[in-house]
Biotite code that builds the C-alpha atoms (Angstrom):
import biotite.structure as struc

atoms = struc.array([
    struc.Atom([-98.467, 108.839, 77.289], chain_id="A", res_id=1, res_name="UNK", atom_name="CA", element="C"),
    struc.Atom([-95.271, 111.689, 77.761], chain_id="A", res_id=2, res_name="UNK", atom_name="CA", element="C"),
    struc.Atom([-94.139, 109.417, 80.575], chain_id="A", res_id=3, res_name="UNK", atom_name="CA", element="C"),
    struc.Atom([-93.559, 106.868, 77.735], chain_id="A", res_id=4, res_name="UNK", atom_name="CA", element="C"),
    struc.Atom([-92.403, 109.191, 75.178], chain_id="A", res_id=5, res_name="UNK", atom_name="CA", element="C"),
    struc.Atom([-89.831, 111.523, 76.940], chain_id="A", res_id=6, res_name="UNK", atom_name="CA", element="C"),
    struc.Atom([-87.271, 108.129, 78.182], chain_id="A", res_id=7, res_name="UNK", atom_name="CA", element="C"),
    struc.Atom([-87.901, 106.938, 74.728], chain_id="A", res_id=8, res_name="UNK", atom_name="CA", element="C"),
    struc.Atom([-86.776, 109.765, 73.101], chain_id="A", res_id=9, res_name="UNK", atom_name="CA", element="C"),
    struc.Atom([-84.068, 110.214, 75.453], chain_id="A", res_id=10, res_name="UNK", atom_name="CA", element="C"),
    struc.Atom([-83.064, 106.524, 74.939], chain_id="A", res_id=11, res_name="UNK", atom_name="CA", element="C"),
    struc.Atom([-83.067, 106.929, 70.817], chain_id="A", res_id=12, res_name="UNK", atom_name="CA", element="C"),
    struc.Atom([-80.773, 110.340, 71.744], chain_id="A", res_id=13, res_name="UNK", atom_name="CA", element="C"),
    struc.Atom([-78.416, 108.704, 73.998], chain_id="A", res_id=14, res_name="UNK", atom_name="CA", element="C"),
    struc.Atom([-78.030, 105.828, 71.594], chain_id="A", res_id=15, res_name="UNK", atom_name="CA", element="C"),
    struc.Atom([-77.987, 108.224, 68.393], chain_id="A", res_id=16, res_name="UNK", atom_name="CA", element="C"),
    struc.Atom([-74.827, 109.806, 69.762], chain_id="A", res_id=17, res_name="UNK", atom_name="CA", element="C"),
    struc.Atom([-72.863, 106.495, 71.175], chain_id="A", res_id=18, res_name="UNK", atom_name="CA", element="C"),
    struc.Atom([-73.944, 104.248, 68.327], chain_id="A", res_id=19, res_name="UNK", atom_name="CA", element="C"),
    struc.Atom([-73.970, 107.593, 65.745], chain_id="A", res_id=20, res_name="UNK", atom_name="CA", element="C"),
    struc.Atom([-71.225, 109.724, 66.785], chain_id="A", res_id=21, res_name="UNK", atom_name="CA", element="C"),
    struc.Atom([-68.793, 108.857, 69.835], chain_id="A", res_id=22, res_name="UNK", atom_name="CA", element="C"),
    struc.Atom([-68.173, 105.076, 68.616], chain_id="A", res_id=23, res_name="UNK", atom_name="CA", element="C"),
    struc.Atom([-67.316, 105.696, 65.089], chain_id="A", res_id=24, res_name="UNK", atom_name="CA", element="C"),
    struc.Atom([-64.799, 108.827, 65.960], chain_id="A", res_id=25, res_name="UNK", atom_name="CA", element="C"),
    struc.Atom([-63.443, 106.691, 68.455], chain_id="A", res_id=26, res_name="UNK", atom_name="CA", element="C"),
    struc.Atom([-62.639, 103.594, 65.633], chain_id="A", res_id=27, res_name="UNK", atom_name="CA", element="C"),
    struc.Atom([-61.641, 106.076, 63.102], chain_id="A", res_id=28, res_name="UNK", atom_name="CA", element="C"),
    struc.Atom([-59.330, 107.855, 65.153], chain_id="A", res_id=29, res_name="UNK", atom_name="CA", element="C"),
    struc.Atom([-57.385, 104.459, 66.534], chain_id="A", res_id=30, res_name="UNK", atom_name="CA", element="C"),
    struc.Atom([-57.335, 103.346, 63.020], chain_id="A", res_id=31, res_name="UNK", atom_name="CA", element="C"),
    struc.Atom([-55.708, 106.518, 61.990], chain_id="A", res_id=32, res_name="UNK", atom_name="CA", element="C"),
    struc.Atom([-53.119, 106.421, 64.979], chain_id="A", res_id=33, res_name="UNK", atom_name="CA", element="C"),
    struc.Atom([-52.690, 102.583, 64.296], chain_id="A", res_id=34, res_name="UNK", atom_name="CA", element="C"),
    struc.Atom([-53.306, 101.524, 60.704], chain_id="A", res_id=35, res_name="UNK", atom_name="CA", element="C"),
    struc.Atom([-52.858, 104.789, 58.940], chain_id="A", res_id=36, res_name="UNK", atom_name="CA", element="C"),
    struc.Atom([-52.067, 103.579, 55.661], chain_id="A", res_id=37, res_name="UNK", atom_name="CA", element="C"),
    struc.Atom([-55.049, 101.048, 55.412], chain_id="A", res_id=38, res_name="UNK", atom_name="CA", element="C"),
    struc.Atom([-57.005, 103.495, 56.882], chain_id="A", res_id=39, res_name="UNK", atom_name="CA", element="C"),
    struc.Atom([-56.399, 105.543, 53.914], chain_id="A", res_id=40, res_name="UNK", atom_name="CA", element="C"),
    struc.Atom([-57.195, 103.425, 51.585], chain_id="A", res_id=41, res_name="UNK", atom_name="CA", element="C"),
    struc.Atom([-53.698, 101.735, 51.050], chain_id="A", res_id=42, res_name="UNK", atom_name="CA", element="C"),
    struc.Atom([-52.769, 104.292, 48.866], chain_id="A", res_id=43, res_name="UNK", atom_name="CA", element="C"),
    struc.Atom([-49.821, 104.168, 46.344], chain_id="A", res_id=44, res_name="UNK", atom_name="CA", element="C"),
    struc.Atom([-47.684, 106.489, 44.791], chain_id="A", res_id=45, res_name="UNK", atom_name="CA", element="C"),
    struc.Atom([-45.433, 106.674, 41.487], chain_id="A", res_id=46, res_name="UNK", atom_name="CA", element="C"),
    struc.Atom([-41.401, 108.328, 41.884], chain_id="A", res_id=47, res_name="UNK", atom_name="CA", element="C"),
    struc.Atom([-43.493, 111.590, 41.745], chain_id="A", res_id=48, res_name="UNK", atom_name="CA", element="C"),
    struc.Atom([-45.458, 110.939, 44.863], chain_id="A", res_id=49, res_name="UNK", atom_name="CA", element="C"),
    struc.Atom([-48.791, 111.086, 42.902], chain_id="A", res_id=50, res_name="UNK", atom_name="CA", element="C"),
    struc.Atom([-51.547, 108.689, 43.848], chain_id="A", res_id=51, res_name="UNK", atom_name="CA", element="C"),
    struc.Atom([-51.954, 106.195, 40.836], chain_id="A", res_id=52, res_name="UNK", atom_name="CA", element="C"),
    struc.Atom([-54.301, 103.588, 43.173], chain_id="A", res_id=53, res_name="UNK", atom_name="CA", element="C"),
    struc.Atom([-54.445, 101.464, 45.927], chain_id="A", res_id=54, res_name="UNK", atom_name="CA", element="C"),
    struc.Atom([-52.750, 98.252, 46.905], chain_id="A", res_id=55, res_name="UNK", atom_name="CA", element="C"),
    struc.Atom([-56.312, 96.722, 47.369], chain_id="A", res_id=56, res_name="UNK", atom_name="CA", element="C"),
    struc.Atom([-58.175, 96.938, 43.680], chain_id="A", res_id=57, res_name="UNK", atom_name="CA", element="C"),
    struc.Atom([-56.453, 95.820, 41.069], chain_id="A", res_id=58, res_name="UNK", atom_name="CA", element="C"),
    struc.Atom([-56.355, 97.741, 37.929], chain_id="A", res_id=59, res_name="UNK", atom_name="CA", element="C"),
    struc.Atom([-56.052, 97.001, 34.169], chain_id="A", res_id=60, res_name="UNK", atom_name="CA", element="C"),
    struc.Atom([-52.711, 96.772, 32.430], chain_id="A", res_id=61, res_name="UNK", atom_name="CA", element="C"),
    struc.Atom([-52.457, 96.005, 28.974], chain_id="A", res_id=62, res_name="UNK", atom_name="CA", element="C"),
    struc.Atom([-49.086, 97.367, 27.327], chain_id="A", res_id=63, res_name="UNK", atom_name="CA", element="C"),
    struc.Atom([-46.434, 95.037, 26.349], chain_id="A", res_id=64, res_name="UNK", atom_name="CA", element="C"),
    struc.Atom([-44.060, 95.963, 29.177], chain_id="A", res_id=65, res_name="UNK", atom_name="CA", element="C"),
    struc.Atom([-45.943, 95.950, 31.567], chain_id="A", res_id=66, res_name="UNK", atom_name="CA", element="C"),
    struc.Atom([-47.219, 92.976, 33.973], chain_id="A", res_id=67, res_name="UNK", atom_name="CA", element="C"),
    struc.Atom([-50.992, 92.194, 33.573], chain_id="A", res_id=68, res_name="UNK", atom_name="CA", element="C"),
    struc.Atom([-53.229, 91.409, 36.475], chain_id="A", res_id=69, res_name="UNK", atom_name="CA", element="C"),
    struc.Atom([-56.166, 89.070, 36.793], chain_id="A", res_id=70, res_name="UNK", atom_name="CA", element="C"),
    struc.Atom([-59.162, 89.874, 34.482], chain_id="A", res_id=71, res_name="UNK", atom_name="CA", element="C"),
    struc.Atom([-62.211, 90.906, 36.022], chain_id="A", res_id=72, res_name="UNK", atom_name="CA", element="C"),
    struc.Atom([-65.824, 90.509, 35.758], chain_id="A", res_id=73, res_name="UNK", atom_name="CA", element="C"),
    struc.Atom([-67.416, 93.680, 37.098], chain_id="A", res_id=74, res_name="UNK", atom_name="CA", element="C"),
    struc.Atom([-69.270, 95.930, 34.367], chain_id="A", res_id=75, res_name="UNK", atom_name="CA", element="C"),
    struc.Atom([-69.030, 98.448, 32.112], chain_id="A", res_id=76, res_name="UNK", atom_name="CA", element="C"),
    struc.Atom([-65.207, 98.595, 33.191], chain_id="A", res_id=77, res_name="UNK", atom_name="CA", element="C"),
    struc.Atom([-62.702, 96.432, 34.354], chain_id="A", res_id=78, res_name="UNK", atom_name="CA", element="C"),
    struc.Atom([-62.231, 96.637, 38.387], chain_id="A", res_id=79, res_name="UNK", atom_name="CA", element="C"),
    struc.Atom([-65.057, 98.668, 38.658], chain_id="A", res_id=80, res_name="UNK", atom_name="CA", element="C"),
    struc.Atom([-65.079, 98.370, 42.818], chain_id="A", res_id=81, res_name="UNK", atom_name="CA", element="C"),
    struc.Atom([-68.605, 99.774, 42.405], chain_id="A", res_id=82, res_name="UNK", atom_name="CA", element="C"),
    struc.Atom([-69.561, 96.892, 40.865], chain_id="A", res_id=83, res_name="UNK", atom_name="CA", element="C"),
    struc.Atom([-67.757, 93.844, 42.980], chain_id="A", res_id=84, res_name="UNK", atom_name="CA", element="C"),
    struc.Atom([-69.146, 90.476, 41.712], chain_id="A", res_id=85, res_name="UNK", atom_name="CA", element="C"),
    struc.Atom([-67.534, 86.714, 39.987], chain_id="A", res_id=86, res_name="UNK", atom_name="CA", element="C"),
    struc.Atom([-68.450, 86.627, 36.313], chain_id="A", res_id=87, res_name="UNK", atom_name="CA", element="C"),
    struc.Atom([-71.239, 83.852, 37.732], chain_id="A", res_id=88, res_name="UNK", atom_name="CA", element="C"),
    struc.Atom([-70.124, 81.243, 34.699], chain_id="A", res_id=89, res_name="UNK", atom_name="CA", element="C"),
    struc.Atom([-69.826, 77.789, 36.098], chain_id="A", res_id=90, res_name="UNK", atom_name="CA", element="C"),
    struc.Atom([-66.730, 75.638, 35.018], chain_id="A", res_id=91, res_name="UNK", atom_name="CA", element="C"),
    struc.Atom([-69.079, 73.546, 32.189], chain_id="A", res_id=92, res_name="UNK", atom_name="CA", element="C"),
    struc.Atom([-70.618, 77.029, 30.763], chain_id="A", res_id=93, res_name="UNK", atom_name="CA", element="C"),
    struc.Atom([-69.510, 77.380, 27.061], chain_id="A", res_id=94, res_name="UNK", atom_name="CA", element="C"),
    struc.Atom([-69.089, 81.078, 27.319], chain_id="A", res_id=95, res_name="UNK", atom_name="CA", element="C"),
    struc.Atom([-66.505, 80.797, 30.330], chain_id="A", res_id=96, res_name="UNK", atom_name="CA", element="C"),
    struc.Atom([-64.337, 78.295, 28.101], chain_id="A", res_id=97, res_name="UNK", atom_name="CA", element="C"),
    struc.Atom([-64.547, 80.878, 24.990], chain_id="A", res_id=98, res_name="UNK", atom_name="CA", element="C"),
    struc.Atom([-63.637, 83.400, 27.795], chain_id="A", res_id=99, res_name="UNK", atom_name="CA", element="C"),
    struc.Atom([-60.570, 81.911, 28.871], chain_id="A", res_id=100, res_name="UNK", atom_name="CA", element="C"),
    struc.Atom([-59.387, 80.316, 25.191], chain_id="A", res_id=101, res_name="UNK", atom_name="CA", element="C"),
    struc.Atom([-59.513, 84.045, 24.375], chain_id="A", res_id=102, res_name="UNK", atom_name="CA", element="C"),
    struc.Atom([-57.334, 85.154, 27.277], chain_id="A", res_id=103, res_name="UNK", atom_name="CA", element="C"),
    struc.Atom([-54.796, 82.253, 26.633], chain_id="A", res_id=104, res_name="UNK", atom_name="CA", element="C"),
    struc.Atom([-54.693, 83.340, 23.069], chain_id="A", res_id=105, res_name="UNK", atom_name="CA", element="C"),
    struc.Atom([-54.015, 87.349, 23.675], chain_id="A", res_id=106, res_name="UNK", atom_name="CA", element="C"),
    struc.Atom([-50.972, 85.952, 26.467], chain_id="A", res_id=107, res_name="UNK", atom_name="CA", element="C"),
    struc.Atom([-49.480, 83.872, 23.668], chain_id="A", res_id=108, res_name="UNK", atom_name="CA", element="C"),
    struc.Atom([-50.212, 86.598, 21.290], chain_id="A", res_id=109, res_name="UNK", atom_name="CA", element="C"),
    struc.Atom([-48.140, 88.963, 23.712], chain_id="A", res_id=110, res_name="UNK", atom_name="CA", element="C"),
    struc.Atom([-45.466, 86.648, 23.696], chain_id="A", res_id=111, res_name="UNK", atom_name="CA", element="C"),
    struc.Atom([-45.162, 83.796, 21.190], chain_id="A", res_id=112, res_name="UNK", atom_name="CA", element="C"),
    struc.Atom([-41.782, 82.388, 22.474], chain_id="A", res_id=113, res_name="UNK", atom_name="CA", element="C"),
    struc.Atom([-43.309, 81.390, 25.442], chain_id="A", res_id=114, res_name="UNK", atom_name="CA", element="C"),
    struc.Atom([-44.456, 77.582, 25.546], chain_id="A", res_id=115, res_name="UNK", atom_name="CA", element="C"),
    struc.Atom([-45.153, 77.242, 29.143], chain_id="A", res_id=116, res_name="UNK", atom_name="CA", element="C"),
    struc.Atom([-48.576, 76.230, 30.550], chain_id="A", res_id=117, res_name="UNK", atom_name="CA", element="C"),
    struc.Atom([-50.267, 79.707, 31.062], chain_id="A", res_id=118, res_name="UNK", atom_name="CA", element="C"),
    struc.Atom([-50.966, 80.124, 34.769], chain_id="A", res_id=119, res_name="UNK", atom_name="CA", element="C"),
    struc.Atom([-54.770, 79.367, 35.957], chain_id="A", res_id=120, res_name="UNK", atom_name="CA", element="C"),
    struc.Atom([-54.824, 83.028, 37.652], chain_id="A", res_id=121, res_name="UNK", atom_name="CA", element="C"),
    struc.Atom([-53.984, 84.901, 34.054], chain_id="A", res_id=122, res_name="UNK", atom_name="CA", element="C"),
    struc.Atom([-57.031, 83.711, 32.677], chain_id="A", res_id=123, res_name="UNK", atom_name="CA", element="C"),
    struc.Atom([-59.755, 83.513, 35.496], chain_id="A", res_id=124, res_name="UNK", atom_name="CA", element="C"),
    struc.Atom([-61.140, 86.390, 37.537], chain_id="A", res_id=125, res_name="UNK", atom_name="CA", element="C"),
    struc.Atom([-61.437, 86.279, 41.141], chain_id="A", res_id=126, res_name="UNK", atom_name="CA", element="C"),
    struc.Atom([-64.522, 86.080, 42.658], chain_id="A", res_id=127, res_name="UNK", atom_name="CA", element="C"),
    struc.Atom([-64.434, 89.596, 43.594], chain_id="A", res_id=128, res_name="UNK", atom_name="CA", element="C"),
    struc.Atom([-63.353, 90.813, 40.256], chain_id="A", res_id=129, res_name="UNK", atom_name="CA", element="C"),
    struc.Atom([-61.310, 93.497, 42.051], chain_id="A", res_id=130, res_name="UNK", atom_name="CA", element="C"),
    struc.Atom([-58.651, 91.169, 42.672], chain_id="A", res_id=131, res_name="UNK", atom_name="CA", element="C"),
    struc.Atom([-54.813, 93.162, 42.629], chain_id="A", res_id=132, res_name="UNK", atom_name="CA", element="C"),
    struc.Atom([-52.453, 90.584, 43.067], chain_id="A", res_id=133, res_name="UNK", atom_name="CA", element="C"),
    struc.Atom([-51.576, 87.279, 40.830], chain_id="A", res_id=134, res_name="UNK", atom_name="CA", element="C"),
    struc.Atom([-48.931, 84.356, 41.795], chain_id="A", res_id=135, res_name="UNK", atom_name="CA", element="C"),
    struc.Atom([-45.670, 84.484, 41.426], chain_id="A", res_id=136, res_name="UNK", atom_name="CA", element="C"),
    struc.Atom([-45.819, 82.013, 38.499], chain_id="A", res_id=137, res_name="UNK", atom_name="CA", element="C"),
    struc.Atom([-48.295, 84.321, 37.106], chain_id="A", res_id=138, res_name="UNK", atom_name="CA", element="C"),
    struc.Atom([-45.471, 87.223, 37.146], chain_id="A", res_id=139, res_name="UNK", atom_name="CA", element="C"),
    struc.Atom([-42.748, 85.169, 35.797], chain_id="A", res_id=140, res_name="UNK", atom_name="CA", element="C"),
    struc.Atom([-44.593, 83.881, 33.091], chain_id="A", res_id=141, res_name="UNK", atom_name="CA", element="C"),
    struc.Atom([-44.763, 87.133, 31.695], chain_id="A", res_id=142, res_name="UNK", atom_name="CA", element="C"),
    struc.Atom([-41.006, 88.336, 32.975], chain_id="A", res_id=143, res_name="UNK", atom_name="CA", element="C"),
    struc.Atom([-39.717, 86.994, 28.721], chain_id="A", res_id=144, res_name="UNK", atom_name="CA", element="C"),
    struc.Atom([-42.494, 89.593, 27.103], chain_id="A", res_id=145, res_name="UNK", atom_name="CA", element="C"),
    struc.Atom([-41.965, 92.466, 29.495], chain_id="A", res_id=146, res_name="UNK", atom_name="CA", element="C"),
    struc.Atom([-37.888, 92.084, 29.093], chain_id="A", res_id=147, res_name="UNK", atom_name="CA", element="C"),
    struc.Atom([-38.246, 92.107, 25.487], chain_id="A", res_id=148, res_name="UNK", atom_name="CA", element="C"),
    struc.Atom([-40.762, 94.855, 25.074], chain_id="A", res_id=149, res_name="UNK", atom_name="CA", element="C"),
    struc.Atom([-38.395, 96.867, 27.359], chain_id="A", res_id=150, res_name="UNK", atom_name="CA", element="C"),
    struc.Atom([-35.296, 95.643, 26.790], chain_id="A", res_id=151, res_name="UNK", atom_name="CA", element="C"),
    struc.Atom([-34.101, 94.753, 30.011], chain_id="A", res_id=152, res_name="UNK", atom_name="CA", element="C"),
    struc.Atom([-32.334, 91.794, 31.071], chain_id="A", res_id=153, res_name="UNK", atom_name="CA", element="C"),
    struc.Atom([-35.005, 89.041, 32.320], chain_id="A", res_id=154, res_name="UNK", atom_name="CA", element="C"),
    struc.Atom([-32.709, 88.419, 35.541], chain_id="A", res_id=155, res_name="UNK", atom_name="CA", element="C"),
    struc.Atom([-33.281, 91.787, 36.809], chain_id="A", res_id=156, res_name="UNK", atom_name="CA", element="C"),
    struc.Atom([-37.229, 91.366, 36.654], chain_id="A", res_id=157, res_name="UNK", atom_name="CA", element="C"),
    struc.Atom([-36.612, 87.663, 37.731], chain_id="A", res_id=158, res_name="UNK", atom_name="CA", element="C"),
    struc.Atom([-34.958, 89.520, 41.251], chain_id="A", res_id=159, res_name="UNK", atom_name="CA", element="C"),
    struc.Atom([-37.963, 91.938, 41.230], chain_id="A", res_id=160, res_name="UNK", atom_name="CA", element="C"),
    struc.Atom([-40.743, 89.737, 41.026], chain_id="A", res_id=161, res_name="UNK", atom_name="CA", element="C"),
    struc.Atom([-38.898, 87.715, 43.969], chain_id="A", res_id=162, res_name="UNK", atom_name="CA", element="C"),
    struc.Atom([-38.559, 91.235, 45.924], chain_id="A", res_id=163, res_name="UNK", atom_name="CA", element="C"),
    struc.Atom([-42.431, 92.208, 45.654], chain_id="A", res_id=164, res_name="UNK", atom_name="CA", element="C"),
    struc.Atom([-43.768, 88.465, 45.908], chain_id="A", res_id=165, res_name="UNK", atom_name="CA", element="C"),
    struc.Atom([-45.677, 88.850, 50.017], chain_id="A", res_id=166, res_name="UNK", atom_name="CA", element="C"),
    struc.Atom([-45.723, 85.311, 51.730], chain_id="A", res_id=167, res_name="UNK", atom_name="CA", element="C"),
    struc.Atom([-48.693, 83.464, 53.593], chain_id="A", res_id=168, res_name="UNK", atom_name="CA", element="C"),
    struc.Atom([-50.410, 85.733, 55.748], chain_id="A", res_id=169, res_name="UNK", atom_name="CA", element="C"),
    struc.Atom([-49.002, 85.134, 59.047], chain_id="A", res_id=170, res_name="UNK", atom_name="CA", element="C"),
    struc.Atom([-46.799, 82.329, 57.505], chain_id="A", res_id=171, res_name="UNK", atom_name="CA", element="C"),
    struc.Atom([-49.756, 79.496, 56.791], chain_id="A", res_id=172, res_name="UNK", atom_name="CA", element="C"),
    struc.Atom([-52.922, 81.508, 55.411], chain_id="A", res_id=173, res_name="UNK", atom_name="CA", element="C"),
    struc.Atom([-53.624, 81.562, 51.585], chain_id="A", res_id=174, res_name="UNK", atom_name="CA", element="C"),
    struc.Atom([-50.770, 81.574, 48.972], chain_id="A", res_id=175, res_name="UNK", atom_name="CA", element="C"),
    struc.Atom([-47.718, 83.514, 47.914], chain_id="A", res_id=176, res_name="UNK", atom_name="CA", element="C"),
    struc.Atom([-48.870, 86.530, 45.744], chain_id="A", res_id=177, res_name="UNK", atom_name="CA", element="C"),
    struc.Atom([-47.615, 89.730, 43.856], chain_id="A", res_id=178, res_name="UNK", atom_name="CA", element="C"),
    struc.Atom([-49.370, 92.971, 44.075], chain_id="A", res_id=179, res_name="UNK", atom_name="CA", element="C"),
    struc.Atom([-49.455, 93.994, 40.192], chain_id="A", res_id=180, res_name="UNK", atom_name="CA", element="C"),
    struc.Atom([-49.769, 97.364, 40.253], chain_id="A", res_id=181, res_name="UNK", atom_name="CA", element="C"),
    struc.Atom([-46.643, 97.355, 43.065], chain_id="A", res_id=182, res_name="UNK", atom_name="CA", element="C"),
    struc.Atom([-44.295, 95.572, 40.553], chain_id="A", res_id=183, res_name="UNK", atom_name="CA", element="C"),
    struc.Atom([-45.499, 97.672, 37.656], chain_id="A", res_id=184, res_name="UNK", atom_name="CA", element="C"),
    struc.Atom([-44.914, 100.768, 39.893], chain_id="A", res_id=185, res_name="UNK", atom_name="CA", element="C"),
    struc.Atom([-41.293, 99.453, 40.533], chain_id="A", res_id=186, res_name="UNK", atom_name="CA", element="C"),
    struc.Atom([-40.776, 98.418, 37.031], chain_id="A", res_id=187, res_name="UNK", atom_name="CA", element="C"),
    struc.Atom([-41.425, 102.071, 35.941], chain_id="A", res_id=188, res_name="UNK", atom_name="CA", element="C"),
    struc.Atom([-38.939, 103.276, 38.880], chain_id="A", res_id=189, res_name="UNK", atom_name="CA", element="C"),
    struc.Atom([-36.244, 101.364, 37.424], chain_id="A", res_id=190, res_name="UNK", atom_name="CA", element="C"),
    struc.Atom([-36.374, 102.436, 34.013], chain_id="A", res_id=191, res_name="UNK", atom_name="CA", element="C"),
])
């Protein structure tokens, strides 16, 4: 019976230390020396180089002047990473349709000179509820509210929405987007 044991226990050691130890020092180090900022969390910063989120959760914005993300879904508080999850409502459930009536009617509450169709992405969550980006129509259907509530001139947020909107992912993969709390970051740099 110890001629079985000891290369078993030898075998769950070896593999205990590649599969436990070596290999995961060895994938954290190259993704520090190669992706450090993802591998941090995609940290960023305000003009006083304080951390104020990451690049990857979206987070809630509800002032006036400032651009608002996607809602989300996850519970007791908005973009709650620990609790990742779609609201679950189907497109014929009552309470999504009171959801996003709701929505439309706080954006046209926000800014009631604004007659334009109210973009699909302002009013849905993503299926991740963590979702930080929204389209570019998204952001400039909000540039009239934001210019008014800080009296800037709507050209200047026009410019940079068109600065912080990222392309495709390697030019043909999903859709143009803008990182909210990026633009609200440079919004507050500019003032």
């Amino acid at each position: 019976m110890i001629k079985l044991i000891k290369p078993a226990v030898t075998m769950l050691l070896i593999w205990t230390l590649l599969t436990g130890v070596i290999y995961p020092a060895l994938v954290t180090g190259l993704a520090q020396v190669l992706f450090p900022n993802q591998a941090n969390g995609s940290i960023l910063r305000d003009k006083q180089d304080k951390a104020v989120g990451s690049a990857l959760i979206g987070q809630p914005f509800s002032g006036k002047g400032y651009f608002w993300g996607r809602p989300s879904a996850t519970s007791p508080y908005p973009y709650n990473a620990g609790a990742s999850s779609g609201s679950n409502l189907g497109p014929t459930n009552p309470a999504l349709a009171d959801a996003v009536k709701h929505r439309i009617d706080a954006l046209q509450a926000g800014d009631s000179q604004n007659k334009t169709p109210v973009p699909v992405d302002l009013v849905t969550a993503s299926g991740s509820g963590l979702d930080p980006h929204i389209s570019p129509a998204a952001a400039e259907f909000q540039i009239n509210r934001i210019a008014n509530a800080r009296h800037v001139d709507p050209q200047k947020l026009q410019e940079m929405v068109q600065r912080h909107t990222e392309g495709r992912h390697w030019g043909f993969l999903g859709e143009p987007r803008v990182n909210v709390l990026a633009l609200n970051l440079a919004l507050d740099a500019m003032q």
